[in-house]
C-alpha positions in Angstrom: 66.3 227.4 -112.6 68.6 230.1 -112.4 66.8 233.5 -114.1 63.0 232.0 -113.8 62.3 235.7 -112.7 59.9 234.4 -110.1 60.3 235.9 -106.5 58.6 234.8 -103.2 59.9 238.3 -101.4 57.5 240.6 -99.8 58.0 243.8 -97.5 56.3 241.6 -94.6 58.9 239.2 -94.6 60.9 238.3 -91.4 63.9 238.6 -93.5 63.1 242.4 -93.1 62.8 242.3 -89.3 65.8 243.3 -86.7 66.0 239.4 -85.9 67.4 238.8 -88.9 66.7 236.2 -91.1 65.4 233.3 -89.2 66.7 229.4 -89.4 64.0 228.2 -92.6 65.2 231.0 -94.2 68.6 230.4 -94.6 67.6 226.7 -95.3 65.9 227.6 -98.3 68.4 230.2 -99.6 71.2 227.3 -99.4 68.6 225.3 -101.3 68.6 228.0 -104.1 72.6 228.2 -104.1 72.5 224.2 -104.3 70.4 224.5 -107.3 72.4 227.0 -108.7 75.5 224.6 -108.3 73.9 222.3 -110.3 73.1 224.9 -113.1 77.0 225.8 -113.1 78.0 221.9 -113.0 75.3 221.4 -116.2 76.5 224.4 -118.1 80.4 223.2 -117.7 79.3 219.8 -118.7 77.6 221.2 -121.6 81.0 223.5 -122.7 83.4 220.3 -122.1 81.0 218.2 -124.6 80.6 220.9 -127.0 84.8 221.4 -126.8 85.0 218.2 -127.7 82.4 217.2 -130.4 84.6 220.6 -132.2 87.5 218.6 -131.8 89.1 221.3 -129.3 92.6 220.0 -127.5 92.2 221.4 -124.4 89.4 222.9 -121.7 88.0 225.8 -123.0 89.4 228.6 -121.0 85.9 229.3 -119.9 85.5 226.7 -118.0 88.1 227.7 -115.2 86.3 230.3 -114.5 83.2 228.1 -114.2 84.7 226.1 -111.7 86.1 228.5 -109.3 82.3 230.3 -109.6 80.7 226.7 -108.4 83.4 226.2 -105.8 82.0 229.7 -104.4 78.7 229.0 -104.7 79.0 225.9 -102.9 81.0 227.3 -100.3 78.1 229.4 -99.6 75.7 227.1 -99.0 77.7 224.8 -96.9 78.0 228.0 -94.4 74.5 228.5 -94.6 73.9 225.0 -93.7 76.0 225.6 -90.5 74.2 228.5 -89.4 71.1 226.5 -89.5 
């Protein structure tokens, strides 16, 4: 979940070496943005009910912004897919 505050990083990590970030690594961080995506599409979901249980008219202006931050998110991890 997005915020859990938990954290695999350590300074020994091959992230940290001058290879760079290596294949599994790259995996897993498009694995974290996927998750996020999912987050974003739950939390839009969520806005779009609550609009309309209030009896709103139209989107709340929100959730625009929501969309275009999901679309980038999952642009990210479909590049990181490709480099792995």
């Amino acid at each position: 979940s997005v915020g859990s505050g938990s954290s695999t990083r350590s300074t020994s990590s091959p992230r940290h070496s001058r290879e760079g970030p290596t294949v599994s690594d790259l995996g897993s961080l498009a694995d974290r943005l996927e998750s996020i995506v999912a987050d974003l599409d739950e939390l839009a979901f969520d806005r779009l009910r609550s609009a309309a249980a209030d009896g709103a008219p139209a989107r709340p202006a929100s959730d625009k912004e929501l969309v275009k931050a999901r679309r980038a998110v999952e642009k990210a991890a479909h590049i990181l897919r490709q480099l792995t």
